[in-house]
C-alpha positions in Angstrom: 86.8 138.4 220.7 84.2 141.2 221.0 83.6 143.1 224.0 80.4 141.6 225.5 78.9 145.0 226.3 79.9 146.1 222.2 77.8 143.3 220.6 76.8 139.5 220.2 79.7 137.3 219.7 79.3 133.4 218.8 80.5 130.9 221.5 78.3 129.7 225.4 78.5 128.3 229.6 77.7 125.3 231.1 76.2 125.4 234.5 72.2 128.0 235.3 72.8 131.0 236.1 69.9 132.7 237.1 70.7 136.2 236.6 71.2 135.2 233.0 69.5 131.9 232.4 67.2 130.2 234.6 65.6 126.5 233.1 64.2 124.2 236.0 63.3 121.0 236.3 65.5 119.2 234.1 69.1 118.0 234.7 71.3 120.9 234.8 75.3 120.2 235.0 78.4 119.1 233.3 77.9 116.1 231.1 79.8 113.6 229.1 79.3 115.3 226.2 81.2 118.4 227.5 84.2 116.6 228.2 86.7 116.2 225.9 86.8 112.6 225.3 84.0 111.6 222.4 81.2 110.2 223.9 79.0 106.5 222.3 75.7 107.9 221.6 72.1 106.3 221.1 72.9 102.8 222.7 75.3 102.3 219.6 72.3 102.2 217.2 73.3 103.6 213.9 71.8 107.0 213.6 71.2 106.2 209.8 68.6 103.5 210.5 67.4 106.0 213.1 66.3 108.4 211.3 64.1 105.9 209.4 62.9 104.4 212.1 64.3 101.2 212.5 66.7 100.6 215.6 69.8 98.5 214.1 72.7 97.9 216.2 76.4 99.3 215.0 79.3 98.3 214.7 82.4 99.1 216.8 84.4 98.9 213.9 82.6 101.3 211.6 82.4 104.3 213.9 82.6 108.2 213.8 83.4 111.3 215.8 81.8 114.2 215.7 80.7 117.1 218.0 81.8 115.3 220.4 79.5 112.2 220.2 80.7 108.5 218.4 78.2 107.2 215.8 78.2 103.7 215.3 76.8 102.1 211.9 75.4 98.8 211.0 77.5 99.1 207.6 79.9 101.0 205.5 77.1 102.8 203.8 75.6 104.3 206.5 78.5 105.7 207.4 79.2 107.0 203.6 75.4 108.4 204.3 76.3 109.7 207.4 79.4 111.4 206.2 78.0 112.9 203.3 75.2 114.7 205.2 76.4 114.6 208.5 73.9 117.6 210.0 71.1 115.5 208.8 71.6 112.5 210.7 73.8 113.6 214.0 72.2 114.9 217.2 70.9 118.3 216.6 71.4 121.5 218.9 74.9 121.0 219.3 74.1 117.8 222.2 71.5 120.6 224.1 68.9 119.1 225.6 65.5 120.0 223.0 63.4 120.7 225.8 65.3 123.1 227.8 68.0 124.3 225.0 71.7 125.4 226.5 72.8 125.8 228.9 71.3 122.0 229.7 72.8 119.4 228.0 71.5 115.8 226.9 72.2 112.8 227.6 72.8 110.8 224.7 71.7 108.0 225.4 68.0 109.4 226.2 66.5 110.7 222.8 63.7 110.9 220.4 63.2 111.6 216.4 61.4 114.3 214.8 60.8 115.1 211.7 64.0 113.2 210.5 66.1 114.7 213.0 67.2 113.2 216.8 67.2 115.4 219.3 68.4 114.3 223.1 67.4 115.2 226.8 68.6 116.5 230.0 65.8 114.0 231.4 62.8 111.5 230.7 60.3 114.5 231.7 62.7 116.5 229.1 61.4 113.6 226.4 58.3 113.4 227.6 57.3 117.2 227.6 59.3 117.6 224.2 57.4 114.5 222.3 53.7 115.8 223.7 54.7 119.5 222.0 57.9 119.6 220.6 56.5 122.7 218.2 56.7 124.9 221.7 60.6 123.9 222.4 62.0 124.4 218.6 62.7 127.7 217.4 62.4 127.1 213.5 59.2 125.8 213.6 57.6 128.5 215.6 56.3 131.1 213.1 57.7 134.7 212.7 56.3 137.9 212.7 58.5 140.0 209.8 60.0 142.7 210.9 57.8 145.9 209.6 60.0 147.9 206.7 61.9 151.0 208.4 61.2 154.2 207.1 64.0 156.8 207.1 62.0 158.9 209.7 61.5 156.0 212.0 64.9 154.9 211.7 65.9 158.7 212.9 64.0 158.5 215.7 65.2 155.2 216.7 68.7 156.8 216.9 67.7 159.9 218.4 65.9 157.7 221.1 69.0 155.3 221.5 71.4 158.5 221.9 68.7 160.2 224.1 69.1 156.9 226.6 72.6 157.5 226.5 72.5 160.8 228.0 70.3 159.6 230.8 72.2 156.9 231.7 75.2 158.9 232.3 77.2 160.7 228.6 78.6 158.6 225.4 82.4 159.2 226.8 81.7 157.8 230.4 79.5 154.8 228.7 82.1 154.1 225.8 85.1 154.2 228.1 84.2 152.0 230.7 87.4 149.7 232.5 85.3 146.9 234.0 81.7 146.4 235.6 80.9 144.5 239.3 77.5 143.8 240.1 75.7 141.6 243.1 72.6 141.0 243.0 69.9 138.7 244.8 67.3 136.1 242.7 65.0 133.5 243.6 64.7 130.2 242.6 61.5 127.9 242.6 62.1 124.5 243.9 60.3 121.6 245.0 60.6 122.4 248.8 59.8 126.5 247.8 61.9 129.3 247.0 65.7 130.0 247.9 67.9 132.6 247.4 70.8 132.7 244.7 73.5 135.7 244.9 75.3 136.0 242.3 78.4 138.0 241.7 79.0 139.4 237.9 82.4 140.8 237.3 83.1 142.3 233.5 86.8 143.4 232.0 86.3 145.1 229.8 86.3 144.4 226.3 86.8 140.3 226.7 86.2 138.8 230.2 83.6 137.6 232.2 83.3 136.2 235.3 79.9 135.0 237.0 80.2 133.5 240.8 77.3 132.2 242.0 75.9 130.6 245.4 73.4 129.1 246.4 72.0 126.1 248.7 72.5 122.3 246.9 70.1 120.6 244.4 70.6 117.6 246.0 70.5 118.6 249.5 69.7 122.2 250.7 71.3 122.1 254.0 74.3 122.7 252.0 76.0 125.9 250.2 77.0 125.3 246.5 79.0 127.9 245.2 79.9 127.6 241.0 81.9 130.2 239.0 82.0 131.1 235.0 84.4 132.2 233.3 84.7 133.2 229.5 87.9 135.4 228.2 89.1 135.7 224.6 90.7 132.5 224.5 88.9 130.5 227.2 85.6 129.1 228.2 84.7 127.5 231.7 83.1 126.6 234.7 84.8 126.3 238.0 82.9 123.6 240.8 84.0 122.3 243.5 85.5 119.0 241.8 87.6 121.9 239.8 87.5 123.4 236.8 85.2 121.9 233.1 85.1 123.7 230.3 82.2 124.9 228.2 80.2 123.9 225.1 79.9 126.8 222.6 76.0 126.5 222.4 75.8 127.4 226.0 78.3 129.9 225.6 76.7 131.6 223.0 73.9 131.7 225.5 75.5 133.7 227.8 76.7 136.2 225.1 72.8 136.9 224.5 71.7 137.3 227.9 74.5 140.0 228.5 74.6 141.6 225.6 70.4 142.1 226.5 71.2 144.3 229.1 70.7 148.2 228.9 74.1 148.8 229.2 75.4 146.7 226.8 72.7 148.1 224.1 73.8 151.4 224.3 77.8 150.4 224.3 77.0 148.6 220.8 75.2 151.7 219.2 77.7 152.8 217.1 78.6 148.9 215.6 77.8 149.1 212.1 75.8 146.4 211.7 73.4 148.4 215.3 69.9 149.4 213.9 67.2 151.0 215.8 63.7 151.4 215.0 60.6 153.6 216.4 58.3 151.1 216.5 55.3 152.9 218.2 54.3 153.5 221.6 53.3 151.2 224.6 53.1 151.9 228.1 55.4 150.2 231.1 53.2 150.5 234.1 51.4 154.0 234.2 54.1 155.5 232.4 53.9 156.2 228.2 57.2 155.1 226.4 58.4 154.7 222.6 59.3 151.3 221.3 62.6 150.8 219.8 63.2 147.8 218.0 67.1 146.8 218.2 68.5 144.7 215.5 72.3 143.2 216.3 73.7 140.9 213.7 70.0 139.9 213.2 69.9 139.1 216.8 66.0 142.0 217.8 65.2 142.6 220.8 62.7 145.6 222.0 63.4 148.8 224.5 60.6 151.1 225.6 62.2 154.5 226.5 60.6 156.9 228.5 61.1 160.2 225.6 60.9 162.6 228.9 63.4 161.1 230.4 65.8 158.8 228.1 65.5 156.3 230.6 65.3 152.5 229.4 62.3 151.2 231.3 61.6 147.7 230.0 63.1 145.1 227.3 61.3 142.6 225.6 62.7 139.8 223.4 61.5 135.8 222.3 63.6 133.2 224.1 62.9 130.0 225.8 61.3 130.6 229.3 60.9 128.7 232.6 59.7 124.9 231.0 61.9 125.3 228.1 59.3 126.6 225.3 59.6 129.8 223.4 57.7 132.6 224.2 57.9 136.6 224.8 60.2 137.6 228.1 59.5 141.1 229.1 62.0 143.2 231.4 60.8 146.3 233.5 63.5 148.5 235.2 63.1 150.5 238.1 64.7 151.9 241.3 67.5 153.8 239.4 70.3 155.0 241.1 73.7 157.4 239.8 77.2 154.9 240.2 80.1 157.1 239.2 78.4 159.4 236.7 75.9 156.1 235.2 72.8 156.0 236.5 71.4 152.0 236.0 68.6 150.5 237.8 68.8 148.4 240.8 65.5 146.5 240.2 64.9 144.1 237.6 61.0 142.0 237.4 60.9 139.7 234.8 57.7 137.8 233.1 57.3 135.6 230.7 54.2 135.3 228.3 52.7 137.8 230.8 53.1 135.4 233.7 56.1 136.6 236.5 59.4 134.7 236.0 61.1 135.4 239.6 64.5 133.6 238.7 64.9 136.2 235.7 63.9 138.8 238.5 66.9 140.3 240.6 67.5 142.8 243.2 71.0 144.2 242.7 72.5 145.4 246.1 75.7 146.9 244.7 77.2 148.1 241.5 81.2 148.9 241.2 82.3 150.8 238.2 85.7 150.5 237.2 86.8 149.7 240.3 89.7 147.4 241.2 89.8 143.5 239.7 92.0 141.0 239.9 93.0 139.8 236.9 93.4 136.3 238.3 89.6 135.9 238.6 89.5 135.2 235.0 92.4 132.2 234.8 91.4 128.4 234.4 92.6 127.2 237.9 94.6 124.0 238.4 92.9 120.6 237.7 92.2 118.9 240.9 89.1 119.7 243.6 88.2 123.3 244.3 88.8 124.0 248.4 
């Protein structure tokens, strides 16, 4: 596996995370369709007839597995159709829900067709939102900008930028030989009853495991502390609750990847990837200060810095992704209160918006940052099945 702070890998977690993710207001957990036992989808209706429109019971005898969901059909040739073209006619986004995308999953019983394609929901305001918009809340029908051809020169300044960040974040041998990465920080999260606190813990091992401990008070009933862990390593994906340990769909996974691979630090560990392109895309300003846009293209994945060119310093990031309600839109990053850990100076203040609005659960305060400091390695093992004390 990749190091996470080198580039985007494909793979994803299961449970929010607000320093990474944040998606309110629609079911949010561990589903069925996580598990590893194939799950009946869509009442037993036979997708086939679905996706034209007509709701025909199947058959329990003419089944089939895949992604993790059981299709039942209504004859032997729907299932020949089915298995000849099974993208078409299976739940799309990997069992995500449409609205909110990972890491919130759908429940399969709870869905809707588009276009010739049935999508599920984390929950019947998921549906409801989706079916009154659904353009806002999928990707490939939301129209791209093309990128603007790079010039030679603009590509060299890109680089010179990128390299003049590195320098001001600490040198290229401290940043490329890091051991591991600890970070707490403090978010908010809106809720019905207002806003609460969520700390969460990031611990990184350099080059292939993650860990993410979070706490914060219940859903369900805020009197009470929940506290939920997740953990991704080369060979393992999971999320550690109090009823023990589940593990993790690769669409949310993948998820995760993006967020952390988004971060400052992990732009400037992947600059010398071959397939790392920067840009000078023009200037812009972050507050009252002027800074040059550098478009970052990684495996096709762009997002957008603004450097300060007197200082190298990254001062925002902006990149499309889904935002608080689930639709995609423009998420803008500005960093500030930036402060020297062992030869890296990073910034200790994060504010987040989203289509210009303010986005507080992407927003975080970080109260400590610990590099290469001591780890455990036994943070990142699957524990035992069985309740977490």
């Amino acid at each position: 596996m990749k190091d996470y702070f080198a580039g985007l890998s494909k793979s994803g977690a299961t449970i929010i995370f607000v320093a990474f993710i944040s998606l309110s207001t629609c079911m949010v957990g561990l589903s069925q369709s996580q598990t590893e036992e194939a799950v009946a989808a869509l009442e037993g209706l036979d997708p086939v007839m679905l996706v034209q429109g007509k709701e025909v019971q199947g058959s329990l005898k003419i089944a089939v597995t895949r992604g993790g969901f059981q299709y039942f059909f209504a004859n032997e040739e729907d299932k020949a159709t089915f298995e000849k073209e099974p993208a078409h006619y299976e739940i799309q986004l990997n069992g995500m829900c449409a609205r909110m995308g990972a890491p919130v999953t759908g429940n399969p019983d709870l869905y809707t067709v588009h276009k010739g394609r049935i999508y599920i929901f984390g929950s019947g305001e998921c549906k409801k939102r989706f079916e009154a918009a659904p353009e806002k809340f999928l990707e490939d029908e939301i129209p791209m900008k093309p990128n603007s051809p790079s010039s030679a020169e603009a590509l060299k300044k890109g680089q010179d930028l990128i390299e003049k960040a590195v320098k001001a974040m600490g040198s290229p041998a401290i940043i490329d030989s890091l051991n591991n990465y600890q970070e707490k920080s403090l978010s908010l999260q809106r809720r019905h009853e207002g806003e609460v606190e969520v700390k969460t813990n990031l611990t990184i091992l350099f080059p292939d495991r993650v860990r993410a401990d979070q706490v914060m008070p219940d859903f369900a009933n805020p009197s009470v502390t929940r506290e939920v862990a997740i953990v991704i390593t080369a060979t393992d994906a999971f999320a550690i609750t109090r009823d023990g340990p589940r593990p993790m769909p690769d669409a949310s996974r993948e998820v995760q990847h993006q967020e952390l691979n988004r971060r400052p630090l992990a732009i400037l560990r992947a600059r010398r990837r071959a397939n790392f392109k920067a840009t000078a895309i023009g200037t812009a300003n972050v507050g009252e200060t002027a800074v040059e846009r550098v478009e970052i293209d990684i495996d096709r994945v762009v997002h957008t810095l603004g450097i300060d060119p007197t200082t190298g310093r990254i001062l925002s990031l902006s990149y499309r992704r889904r935002g608080p309600v689930g639709e995609f839109g423009q998420v803008v990053k500005v960093f500030s209160d930036f402060r020297a850990v062992n030869g890296v100076t990073l910034p200790f203040k994060v504010t987040a918006s989203f289509n210009g609005e303010p986005w507080i659960e992407q927003s975080a305060t970080i109260e400590s940052i610990t590099i290469n400091g001591k780890i455990d390695a036994a943070l990142f093992e699957r524990p035992k099945q069985g309740k977490v004390d």
